[in-house]
C-alpha positions as a printed Julia matrix, in Angstrom:
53×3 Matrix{Float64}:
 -136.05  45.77  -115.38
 -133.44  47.41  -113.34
 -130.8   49.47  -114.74
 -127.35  49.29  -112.6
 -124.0   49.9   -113.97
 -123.53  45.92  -113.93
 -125.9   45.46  -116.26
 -124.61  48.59  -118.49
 -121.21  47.21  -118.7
 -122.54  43.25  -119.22
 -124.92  44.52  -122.03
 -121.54  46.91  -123.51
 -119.31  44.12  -123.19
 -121.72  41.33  -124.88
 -122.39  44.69  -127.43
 -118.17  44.47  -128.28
 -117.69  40.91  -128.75
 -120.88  40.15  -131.02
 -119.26  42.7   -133.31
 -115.89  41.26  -133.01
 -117.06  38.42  -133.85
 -119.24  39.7   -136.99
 -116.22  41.13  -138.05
 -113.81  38.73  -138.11
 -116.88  36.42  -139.78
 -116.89  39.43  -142.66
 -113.09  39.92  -142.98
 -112.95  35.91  -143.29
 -115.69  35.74  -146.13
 -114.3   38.43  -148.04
 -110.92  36.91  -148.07
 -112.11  33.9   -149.26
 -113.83  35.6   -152.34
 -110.66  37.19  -152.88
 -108.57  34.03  -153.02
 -107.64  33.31  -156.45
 -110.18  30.22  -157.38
 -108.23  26.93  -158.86
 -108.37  26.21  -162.66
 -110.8   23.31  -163.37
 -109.31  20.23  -163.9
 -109.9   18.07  -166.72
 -112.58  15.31  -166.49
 -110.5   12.7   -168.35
 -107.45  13.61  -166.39
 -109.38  11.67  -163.35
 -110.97   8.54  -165.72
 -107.34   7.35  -166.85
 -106.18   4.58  -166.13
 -103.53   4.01  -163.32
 -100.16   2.03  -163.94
 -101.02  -0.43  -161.3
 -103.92  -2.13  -162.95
């Protein structure tokens, strides 16, 4: 294989955005387990009845 300076900066460049990318993938993840979770609901709360009926 032939090593020019083309192919140094392709390879750098692809290098830079594949860990841009893993990053933002990581940051996004751990934000999520950050956000607070929502309460659980009640199960009955969903099997009433509705007015229309």
């Amino acid at each position: 294989m032939f090593i020019t300076t083309q192919s140094i900066q392709a390879e750098t460049a692809y290098r830079r955005e594949r860990t841009k990318r893993e990053f933002r993938a990581t940051a996004r993840t751990e934000s999520q387990e950050r956000a607070p979770k929502p309460e659980p609901r009640h199960a009955r709360r969903a099997l009433r009845p509705t007015h229309a009926a």
